[in-house]
KEMI-706269 format. One line per 10 residues: number of its first residue (from 1); their letters; for each residue x, y, z of C-alpha. Coordinates in pm, 1 decimal, decimal comma. Each point is the difference from the previous one (the first is absolute). Layout:
NUM) A) X:Y:Z  ...
# end
This chain:
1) XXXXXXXXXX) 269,8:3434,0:-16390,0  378,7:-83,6:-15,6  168,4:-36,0:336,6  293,4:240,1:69,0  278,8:-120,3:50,8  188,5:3,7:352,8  292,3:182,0:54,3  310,3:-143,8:183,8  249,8:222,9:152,4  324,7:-147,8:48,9
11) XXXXXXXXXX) 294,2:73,3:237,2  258,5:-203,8:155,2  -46,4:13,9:364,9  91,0:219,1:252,0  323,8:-113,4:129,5  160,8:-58,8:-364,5  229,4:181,8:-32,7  50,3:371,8:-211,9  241,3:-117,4:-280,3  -280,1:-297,2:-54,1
21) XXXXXXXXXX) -277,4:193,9:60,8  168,3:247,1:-294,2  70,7:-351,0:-228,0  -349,7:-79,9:58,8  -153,8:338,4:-150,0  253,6:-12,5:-291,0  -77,2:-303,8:-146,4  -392,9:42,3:38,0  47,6:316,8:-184,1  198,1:-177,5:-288,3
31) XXXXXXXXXX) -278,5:-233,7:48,1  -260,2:255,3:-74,7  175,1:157,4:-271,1  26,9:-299,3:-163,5  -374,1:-63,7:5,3  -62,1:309,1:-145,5  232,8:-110,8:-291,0  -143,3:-312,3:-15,8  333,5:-140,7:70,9  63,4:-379,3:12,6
41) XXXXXXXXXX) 59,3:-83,1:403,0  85,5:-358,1:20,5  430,9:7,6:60,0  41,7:81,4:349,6  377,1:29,8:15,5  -83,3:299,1:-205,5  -226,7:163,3:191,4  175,9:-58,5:340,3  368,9:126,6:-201,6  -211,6:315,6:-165,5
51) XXXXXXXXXX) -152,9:99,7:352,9  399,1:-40,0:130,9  -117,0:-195,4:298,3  195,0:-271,1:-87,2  259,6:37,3:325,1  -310,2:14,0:180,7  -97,6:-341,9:-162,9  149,0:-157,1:323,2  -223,8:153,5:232,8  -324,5:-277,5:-22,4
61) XXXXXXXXXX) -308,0:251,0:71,1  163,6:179,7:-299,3  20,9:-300,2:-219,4  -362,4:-101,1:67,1  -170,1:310,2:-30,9  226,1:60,5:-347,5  -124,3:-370,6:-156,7  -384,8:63,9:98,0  -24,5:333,1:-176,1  157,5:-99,4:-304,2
71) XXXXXXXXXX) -182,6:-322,5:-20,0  -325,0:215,3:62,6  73,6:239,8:-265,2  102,1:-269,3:-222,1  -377,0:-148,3:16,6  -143,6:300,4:-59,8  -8,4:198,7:308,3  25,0:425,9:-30,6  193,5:202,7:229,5  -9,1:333,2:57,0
81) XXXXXXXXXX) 197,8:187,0:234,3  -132,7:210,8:286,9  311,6:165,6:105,8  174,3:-253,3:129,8  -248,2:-242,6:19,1  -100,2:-227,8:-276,7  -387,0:-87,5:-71,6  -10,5:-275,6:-162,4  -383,8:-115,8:-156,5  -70,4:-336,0:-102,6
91) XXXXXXXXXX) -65,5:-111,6:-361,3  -364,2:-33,1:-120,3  -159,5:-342,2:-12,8  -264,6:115,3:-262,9  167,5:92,9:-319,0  -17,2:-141,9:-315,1  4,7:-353,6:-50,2  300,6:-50,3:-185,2  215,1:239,2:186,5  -78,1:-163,5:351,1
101) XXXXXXXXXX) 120,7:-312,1:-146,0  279,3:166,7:-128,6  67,8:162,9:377,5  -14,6:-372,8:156,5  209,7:-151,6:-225,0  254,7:240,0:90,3  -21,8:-64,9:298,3  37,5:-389,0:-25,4  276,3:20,1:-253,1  180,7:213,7:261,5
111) XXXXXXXXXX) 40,5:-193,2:212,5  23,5:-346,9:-229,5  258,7:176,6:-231,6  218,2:74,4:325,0  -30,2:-349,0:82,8  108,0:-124,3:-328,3  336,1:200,5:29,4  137,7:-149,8:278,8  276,3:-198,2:-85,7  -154,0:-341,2:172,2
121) XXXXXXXXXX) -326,4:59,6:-193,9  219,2:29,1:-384,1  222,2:-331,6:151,6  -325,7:-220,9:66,4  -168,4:141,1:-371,8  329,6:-41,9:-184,4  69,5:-357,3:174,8  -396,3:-138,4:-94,5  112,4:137,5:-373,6  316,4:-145,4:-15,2
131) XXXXXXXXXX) 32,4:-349,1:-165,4  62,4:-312,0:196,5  0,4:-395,3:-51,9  -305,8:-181,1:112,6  -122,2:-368,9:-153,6  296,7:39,7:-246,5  -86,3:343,6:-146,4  60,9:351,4:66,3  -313,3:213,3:68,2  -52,0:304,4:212,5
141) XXXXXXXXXX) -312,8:178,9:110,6  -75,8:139,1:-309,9  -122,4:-388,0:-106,4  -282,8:82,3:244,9  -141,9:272,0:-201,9  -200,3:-119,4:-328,1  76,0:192,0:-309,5  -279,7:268,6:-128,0  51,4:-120,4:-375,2  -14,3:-383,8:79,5
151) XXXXXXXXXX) -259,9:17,4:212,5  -220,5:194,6:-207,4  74,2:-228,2:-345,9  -127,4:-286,1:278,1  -354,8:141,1:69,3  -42,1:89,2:-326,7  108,1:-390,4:-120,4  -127,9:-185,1:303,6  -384,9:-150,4:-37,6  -74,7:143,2:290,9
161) XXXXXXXXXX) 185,3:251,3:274,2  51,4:-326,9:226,6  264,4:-102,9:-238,8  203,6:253,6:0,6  -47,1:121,3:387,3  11,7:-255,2:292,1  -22,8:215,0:348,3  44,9:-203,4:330,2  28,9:84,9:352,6  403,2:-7,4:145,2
171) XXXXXXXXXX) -1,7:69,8:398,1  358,5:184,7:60,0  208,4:-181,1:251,8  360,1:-108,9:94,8  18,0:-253,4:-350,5  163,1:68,0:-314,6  -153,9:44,8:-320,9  70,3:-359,7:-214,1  -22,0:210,8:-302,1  286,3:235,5:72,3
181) XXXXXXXXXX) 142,7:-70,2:321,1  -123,6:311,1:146,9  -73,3:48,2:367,1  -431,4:52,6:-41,5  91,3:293,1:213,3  185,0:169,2:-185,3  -175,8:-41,7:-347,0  -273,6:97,8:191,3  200,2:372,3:165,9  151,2:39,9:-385,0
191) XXXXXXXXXX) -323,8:48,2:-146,2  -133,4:207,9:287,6  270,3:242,1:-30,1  -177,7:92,1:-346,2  -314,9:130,4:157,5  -13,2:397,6:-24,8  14,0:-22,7:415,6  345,9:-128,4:187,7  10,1:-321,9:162,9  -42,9:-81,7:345,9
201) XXXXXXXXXX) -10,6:-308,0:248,6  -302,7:61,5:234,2  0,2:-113,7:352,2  -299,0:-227,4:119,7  -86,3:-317,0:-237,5  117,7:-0,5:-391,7  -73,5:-252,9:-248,8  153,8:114,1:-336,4  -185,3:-168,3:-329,2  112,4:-63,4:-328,4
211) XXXXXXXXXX) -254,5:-44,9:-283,8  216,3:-203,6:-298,5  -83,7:-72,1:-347,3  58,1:-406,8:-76,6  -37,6:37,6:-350,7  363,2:155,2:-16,8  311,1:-204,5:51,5  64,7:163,3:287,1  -260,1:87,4:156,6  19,2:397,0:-33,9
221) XXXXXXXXXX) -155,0:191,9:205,1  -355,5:135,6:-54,1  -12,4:223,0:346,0  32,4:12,0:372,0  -231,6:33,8:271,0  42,3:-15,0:400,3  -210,8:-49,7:295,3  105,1:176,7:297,4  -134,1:114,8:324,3  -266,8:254,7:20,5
231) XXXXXXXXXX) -7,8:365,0:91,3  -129,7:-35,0:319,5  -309,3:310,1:13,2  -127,9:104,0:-351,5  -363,5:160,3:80,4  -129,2:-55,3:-327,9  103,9:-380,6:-5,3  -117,7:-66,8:363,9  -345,7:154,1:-68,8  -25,3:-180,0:-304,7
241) XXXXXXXXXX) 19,7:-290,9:192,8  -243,3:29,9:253,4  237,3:-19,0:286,9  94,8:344,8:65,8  -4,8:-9,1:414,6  -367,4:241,9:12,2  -122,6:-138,4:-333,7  39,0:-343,2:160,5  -116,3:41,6:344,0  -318,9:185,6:-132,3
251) XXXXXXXXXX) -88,8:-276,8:-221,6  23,7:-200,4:348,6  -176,8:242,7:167,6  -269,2:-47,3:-273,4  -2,0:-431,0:1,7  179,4:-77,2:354,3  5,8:-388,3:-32,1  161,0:-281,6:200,9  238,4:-75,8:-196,6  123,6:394,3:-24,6
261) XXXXXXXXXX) 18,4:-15,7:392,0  161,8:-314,9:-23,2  283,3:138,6:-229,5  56,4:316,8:252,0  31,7:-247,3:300,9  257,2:-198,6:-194,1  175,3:285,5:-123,8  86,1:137,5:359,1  89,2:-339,0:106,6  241,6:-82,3:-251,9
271) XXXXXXXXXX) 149,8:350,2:60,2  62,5:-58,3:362,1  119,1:-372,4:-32,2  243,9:55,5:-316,8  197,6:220,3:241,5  341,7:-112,1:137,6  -76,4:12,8:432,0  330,7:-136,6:174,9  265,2:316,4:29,5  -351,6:216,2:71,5
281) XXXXXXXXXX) -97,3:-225,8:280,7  415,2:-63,4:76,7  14,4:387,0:21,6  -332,3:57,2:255,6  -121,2:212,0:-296,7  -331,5:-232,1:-14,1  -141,3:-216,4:268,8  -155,1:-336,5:-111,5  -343,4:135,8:132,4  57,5:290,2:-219,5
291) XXXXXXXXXX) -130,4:-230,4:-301,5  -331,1:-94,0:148,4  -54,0:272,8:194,0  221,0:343,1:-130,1  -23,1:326,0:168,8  61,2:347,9:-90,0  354,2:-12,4:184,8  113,2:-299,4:-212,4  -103,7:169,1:-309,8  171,4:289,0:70,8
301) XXXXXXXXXX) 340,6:-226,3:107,6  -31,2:-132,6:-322,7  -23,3:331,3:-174,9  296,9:99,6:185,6  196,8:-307,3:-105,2  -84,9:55,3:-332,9  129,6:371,2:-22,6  319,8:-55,5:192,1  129,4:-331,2:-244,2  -176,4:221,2:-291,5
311) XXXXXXXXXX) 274,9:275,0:89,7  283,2:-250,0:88,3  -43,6:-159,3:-349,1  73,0:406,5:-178,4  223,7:57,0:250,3  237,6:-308,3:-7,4  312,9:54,8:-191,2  -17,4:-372,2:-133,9  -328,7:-91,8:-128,3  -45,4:-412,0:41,0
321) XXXXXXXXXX) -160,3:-197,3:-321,3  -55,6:-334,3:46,4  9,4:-174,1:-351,8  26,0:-316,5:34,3  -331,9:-193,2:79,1  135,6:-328,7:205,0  -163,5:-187,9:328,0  25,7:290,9:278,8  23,5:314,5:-284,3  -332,4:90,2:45,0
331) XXXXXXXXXX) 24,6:33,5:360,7  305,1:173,1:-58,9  -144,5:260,9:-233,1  -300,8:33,7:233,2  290,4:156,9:261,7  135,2:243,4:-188,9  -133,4:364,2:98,0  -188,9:34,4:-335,1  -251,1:-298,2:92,3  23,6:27,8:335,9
341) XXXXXXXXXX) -159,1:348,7:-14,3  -214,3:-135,8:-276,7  -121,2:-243,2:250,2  -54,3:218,4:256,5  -235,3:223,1:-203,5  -175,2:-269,7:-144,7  -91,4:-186,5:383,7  -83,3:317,4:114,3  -264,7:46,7:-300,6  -135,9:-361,4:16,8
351) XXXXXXXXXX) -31,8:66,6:361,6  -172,9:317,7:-30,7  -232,4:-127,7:-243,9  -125,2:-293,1:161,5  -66,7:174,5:301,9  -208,7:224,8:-160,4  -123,4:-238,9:-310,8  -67,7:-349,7:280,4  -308,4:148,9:163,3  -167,1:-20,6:-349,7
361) XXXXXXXXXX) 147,2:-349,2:-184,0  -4,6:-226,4:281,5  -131,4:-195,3:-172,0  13,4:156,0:-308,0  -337,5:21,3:-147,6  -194,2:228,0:-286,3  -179,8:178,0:305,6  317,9:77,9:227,0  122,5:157,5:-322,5  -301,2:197,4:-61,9
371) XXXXXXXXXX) 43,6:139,1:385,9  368,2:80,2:-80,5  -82,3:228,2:-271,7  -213,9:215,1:265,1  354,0:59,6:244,2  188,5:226,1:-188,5  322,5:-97,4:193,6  -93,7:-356,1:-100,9  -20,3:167,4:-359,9  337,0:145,3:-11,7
381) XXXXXXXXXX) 167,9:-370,3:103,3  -178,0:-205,0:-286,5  196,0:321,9:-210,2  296,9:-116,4:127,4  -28,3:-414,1:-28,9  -109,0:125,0:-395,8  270,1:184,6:-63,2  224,0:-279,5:148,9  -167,2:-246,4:-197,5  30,6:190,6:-328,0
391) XXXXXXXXXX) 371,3:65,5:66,1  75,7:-370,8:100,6  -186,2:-93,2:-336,6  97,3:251,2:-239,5  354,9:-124,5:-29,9  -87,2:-411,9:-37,6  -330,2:-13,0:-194,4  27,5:320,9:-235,8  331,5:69,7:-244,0  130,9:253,0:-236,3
401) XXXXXXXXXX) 43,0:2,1:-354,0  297,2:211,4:26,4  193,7:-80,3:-329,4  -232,0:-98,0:-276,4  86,7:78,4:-397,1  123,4:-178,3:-378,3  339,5:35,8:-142,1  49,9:84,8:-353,8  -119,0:-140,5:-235,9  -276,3:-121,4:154,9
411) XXXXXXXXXX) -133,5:306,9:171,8  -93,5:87,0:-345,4  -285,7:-247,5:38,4  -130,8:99,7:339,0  180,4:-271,4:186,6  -36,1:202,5:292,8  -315,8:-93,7:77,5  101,4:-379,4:-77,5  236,2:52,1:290,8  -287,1:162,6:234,7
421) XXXXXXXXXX) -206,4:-251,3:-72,9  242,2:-264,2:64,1  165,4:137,2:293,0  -319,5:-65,9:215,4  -74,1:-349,4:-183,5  -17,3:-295,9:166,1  404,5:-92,1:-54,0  123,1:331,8:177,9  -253,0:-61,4:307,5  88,5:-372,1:63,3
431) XXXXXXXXXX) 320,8:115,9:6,7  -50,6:296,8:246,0  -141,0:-256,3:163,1  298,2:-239,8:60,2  233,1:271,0:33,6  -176,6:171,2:309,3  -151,6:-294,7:189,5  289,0:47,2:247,2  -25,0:185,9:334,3  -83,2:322,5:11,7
441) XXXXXXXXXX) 324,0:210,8:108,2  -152,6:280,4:192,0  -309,3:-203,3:167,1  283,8:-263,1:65,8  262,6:230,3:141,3  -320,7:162,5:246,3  -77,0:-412,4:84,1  333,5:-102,2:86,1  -123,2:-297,5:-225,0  -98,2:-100,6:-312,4
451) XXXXXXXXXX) -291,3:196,6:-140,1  -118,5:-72,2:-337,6  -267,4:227,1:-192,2  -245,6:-53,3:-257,2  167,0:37,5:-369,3  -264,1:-8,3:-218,3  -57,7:253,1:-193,3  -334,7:188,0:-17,7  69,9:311,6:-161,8  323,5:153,8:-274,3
461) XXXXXXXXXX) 11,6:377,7:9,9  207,6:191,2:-306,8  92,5:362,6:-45,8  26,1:167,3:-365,5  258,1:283,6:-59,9  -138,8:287,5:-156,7  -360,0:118,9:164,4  -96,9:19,0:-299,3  -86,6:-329,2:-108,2  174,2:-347,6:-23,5
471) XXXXXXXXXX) -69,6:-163,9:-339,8  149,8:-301,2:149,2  -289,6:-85,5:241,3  -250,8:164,3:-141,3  -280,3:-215,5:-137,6  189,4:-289,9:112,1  -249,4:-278,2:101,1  -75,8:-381,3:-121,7  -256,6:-189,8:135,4  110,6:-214,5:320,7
481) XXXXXXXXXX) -42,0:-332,6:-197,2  331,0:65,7:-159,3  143,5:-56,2:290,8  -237,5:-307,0:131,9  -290,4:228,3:150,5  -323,1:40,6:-123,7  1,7:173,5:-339,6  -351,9:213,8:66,7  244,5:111,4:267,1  260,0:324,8:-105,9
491) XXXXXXXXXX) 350,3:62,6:155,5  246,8:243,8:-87,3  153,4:354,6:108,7  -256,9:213,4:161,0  33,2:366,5:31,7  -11,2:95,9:359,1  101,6:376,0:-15,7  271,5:214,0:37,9  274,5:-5,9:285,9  172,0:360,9:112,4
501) XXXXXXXXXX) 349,7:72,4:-110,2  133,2:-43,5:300,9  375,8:-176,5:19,0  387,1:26,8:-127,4  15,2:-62,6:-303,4  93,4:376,7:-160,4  359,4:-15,0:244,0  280,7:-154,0:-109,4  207,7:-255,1:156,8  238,6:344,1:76,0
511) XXXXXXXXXX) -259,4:161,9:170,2  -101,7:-298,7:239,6  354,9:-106,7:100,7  16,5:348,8:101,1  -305,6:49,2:154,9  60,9:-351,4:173,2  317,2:119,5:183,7  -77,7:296,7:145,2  -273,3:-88,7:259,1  312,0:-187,7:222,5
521) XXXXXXXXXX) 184,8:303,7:-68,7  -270,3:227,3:125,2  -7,5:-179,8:312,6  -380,7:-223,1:-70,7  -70,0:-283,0:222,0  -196,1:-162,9:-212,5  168,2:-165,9:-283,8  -112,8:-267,1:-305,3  198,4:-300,7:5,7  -156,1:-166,6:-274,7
531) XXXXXXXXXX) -88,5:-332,1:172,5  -267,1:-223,9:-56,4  -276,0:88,4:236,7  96,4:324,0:88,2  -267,3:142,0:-255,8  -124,1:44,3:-298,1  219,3:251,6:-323,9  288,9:25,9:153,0  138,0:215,9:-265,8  -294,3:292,3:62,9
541) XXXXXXXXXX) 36,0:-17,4:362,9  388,7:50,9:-74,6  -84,1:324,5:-190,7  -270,1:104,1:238,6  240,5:-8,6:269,5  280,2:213,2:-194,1  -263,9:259,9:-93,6  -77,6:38,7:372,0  324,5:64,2:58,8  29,9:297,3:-297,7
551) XXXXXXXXXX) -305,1:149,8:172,0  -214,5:-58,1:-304,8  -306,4:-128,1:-104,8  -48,6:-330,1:-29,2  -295,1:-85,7:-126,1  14,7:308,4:-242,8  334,8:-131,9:-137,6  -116,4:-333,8:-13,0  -290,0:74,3:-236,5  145,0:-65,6:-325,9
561) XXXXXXXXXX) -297,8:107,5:-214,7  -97,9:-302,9:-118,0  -278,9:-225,9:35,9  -27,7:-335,1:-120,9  -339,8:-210,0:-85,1  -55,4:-317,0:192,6  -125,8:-317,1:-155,7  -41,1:-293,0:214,4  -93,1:-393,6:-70,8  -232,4:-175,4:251,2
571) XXXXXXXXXX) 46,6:-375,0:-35,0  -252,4:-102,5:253,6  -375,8:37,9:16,4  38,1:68,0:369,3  271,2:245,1:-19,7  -141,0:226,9:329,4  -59,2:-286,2:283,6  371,1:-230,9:-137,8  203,5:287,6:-26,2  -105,3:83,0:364,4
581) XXXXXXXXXX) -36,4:-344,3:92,9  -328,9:-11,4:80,0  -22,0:-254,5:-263,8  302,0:-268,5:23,8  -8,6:-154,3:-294,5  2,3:228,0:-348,0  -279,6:-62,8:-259,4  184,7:22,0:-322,3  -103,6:106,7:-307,3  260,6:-182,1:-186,3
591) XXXXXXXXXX) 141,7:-326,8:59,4  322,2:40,2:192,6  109,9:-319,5:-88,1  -91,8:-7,4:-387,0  208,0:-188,2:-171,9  221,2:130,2:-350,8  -154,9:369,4:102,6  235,6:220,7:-180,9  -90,7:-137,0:-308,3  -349,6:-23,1:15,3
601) XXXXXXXXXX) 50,9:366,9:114,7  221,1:83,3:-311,1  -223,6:-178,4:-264,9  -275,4:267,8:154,0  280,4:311,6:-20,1  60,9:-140,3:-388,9  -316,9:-0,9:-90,7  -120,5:316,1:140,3  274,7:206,6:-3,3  277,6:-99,1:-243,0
611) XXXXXXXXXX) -138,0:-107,2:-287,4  -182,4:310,3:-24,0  354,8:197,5:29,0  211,3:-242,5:-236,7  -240,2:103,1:-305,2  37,4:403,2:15,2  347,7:60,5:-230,2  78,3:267,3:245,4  65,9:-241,4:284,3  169,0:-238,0:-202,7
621) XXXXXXXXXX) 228,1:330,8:-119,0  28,5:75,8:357,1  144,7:-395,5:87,6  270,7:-10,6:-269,3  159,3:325,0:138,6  159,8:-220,0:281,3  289,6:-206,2:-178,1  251,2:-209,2:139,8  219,1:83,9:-275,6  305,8:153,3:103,7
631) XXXXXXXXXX) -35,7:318,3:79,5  -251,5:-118,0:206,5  -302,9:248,5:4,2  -262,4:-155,7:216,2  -211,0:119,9:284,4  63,5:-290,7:218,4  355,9:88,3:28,0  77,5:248,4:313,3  60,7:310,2:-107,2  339,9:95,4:150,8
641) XXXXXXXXXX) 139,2:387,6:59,5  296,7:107,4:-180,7  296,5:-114,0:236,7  89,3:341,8:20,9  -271,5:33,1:275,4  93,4:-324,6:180,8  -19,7:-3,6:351,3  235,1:-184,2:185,6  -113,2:-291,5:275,1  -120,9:170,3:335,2
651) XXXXXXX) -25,4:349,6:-158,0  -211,7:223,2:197,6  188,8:326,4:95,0  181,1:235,4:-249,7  345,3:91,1:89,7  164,3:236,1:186,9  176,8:327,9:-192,9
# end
């Protein structure tokens, strides 16, 4: 049976006042009119000029409630009004395939077309295309795309699809490019701006890759990939793992062992030592005998602690970032009100655990487990050190794939999965490797010292686009020998299930500046500063935040209809007990340290999936529509907006009348 759909009534608040309360209910009832006309909704200067609210455009609740209704009507939303209330009903996940592809594209082009008209967005694209000197000749960016026609006559010429294609493994960092000159960077952001989705940096760790074709004299560029940090909770993923918190502690329950009870002991240990003590002790908010002997009343003083510098950190007019990371910075960071509520909360949890947990794991053995499982309070705290665990982990040992994709004219040969398979090859996780075997900034920050955490990866998790399928990762597996494992052995891109369309991605850039201002304005005590360790999406928590202040529905709004499949890539055989850290050391099932990788893994890509391509006349057809003769038609350049819909720099508001 179909699921109705919920209906959303929505008002501005209470205190708004009757001239926006008025401008409200005319432009939801343009709104509505134009749904029924099946009128295109994207221009908001229109809408907000047609509903003659644009006077009103100063007032912020206003503003924000205009953006979110347009951008919800623009992704398929239907309002109807009520009187003077509009009922808004989500759009249906379960139509046809083609148009729910068609409905999420829309939505990313929204917001990627709005970021291609901004007048700093055309100067970066027209400055990579422009011509400079480098080595004694003029190139530009359009030397790092490969012709369609040229690159077809070379497969068809070439003995075999290794002479024509040579794909290698370039980790994006601060170097130029000895080719063109380029900053890596910023070959890298040029060809990301093509992707149907607009670019963004994302906060936690980045490593940007670039997969380049050697054959060429340049080195074009064959696709991009990047490893990022993880969404920290996905159900489906967790599960799949076997360390969901229950799923985990049942399979304990079911084989306690010593070295189980061992790893819980540790675990509440390290949580109570990696904590900075001096301005707690300083400031009689702990008692040295507090550590080997707590009470209720220093729990509870902690507690207290940690909600009064939690409140002083949202409540300060000047928020204090420490960025640089010299001798006495770490203490320094530990002081600031973020981590010293941090600490605060996590004493008093490592306090309250042991307390509770010590009776049972001193010593820790397979029996005093089995006992602990029978004390439900004892229950709930192995919950908690679980949880901890899997948080601490989930952002050092596991990674997104959160850019992955071929360029013309290479996609035409399903280079996209050459670049999934190489982005978790053996080149891209020495290199994670290297780059994060530093100290960890938020353990280090709650240490007062130099914490470093394990950076190894276990396990790379990937999203597609459409819930419909992702042609791109489907049926993409080689056996593990390809990569220096054992060939009986398979690896690849497992599907793990769906996620729920839960996020931001169907409001504009419009819609969240506004919706970002007006909690302040409303008088909230809570804001989102956007620094590191103050938690996780930033951006949602921004919207969340201005939603709350409109009154509305937040987790209605935020369901943008969409839901995504979820592929993941275990790389060890242990991947449960080292991602927790039960196990310390990973058992691979590649060798992380193979040697000439990439090209073992591209000779496998060529053979399987290229070759295969470069005879059918229709993908060869499909290649030699991307020339690089002038005008240039090719689907590695960004596609750029007429300038009449340029945005200037820093445009977020429309005028006043």
């Amino acid at each position: 049976m179909k699921e109705k759909a919920a209906l959303i009534r929505l008002r501005l608040p209470n205190d708004a006042s009757r001239p926006e309360h008025q401008g409200f209910t005319r432009l939801c009832a343009l709104l509505a009119t134009a749904v029924t006309d099946g009128k295109d909704v994207g221009d908001h200067k229109h809408w907000i000029r047609a509903a003659k609210i644009t006077r009103l455009y100063e007032r912020p609740m206003l503003a924000a409630a205009a953006h979110c209704v347009i951008d919800l009507v623009d992704q398929g939303w239907t309002v109807k009004m009520d009187g003077s209330t509009a009922v808004f009903v989500p759009p249906s996940a379960h139509g046809d395939r083609e148009t729910e592809k068609a409905r999420i594209r829309r939505q990313e082009l929204l917001r990627r077309d709005e970021q291609l008209c901004r007048s700093s967005v055309r100067r970066f694209v027209e400055g990579m295309e422009r011509t400079h000197e480098h080595g004694g000749r003029l190139v530009s960016v359009f030397n790092l795309m490969r012709d369609g026609r040229e690159l077809a006559a070379a497969l068809q010429g070439a003995t075999t699809a290794a002479d024509a294609i040579k794909p290698y493994v370039q980790i994006v960092d601060s170097s130029t490019c000895d080719k063109t000159g380029f900053k890596l960077h910023d070959i890298w952001r040029y060809f990301r701006h093509t992707w149907s989705n607009a670019y963004a940096t994302v906060p936690g760790r980045s490593m940007p890759i670039l997969i380049r074709d050697a054959a060429t004299e340049f080195h074009t560029v064959i696709g991009l990939a990047a490893i990022s940090s993880p969404v920290v909770q996905i159900a489906q993923r967790d599960h799949w793992m076997g360390w969901e918190t229950d799923q985990f502690l049942e399979h304990l329950r079911a084989e306690p062992t010593d070295n189980a009870a061992s790893w819980l002991a540790q675990r509440i240990e390290a949580q109570r030592s990696e904590i900075y003590l001096d301005d707690l002790l300083r400031d009689d908010v702990l008692q040295p005998t507090d550590l080997t002997m707590p009470t209720p009343e220093a729990i509870s003083a902690l507690r207290q602690d940690a909600d009064r510098h939690h409140k002083r950190h949202h409540q300060t007019s000047t928020i204090r970032e420490i960025r640089s990371i010299g001798r006495d910075a770490w203490v320094e960071r530990a002081k600031t009100d973020l981590f010293r509520s941090k600490r605060s909360a996590a004493l008093a949890d490592a306090l309250e655990i042991g307390t509770v947990l010590g009776a049972y794991l001193s010593p820790p053995t397979a029996e005093g487990l089995a006992k602990a499982f029978s004390d439900p309070k004892a229950r709930t705290q192995m919950r908690r050190v679980v949880r901890r665990a899997r948080g601490e982990r989930v952002g050092t040992v596991i990674a997104d794939l959160t850019v992955c994709g071929a360029v013309a004219p290479y996609s035409a040969l399903a280079a996209g999965k050459l670049v999934g398979a190489l982005a978790v090859s053996p080149p891209v996780l020495a290199a994670y490797r290297e780059k994060y075997a530093r100290p960890s900034e938020i353990a280090s920050a709650m240490a007062g010292r130099p914490i470093m955490r394990e950076a190894r990866l276990s396990f790379i998790g990937t999203t597609s686009l459409y819930g419909t399928g992702s042609s791109q990762y489907n049926r993409l597996f080689w056996p593990a020998g390809v990569m220096g494992g054992d060939s009986a052995t398979r690896m690849g891109f497992h599907e793990l299930g769906r996620s729920r369309s839960f996020g931001t991605s169907h409001f504009s850039e419009e819609t969240v500046d506004a919706l970002t201002r007006l909690p302040a304005l409303r008088g909230s005590l809570v804001r989102v500063n956007s620094l590191f360790g103050e938690g996780v999406s930033p951006r949602l928590r921004k919207v969340r935040l201005g939603l709350a202040a409109l009154e509305w529905p937040a987790n209605e709004l935020l369901r943008h209809g969409r839901e995504r499949i979820l592929y993941g890539v275990p790389l060890v055989k242990n991947l449960r007990d080292y991602s927790l850290g039960v196990d310390r050391a990973p058992q691979y099932l590649l060798d992380p340290e193979l040697p000439e990788a990439d090209a073992k893994v591209a000779d496998w890509w060529l053979e399987r999936w290229c070759r295969p391509r470069a005879r059918r006349n229709e993908v060869l057809e499909s290649m030699r529509a991307h020339r690089l003769v002038r005008p240039i038609e090719h689907g590695a350049r960004v596609p750029l907006p007429s300038r009449e819909l340029e945005l200037p720099v820093g445009e977020g508001m429309l005028p006043l009348a």
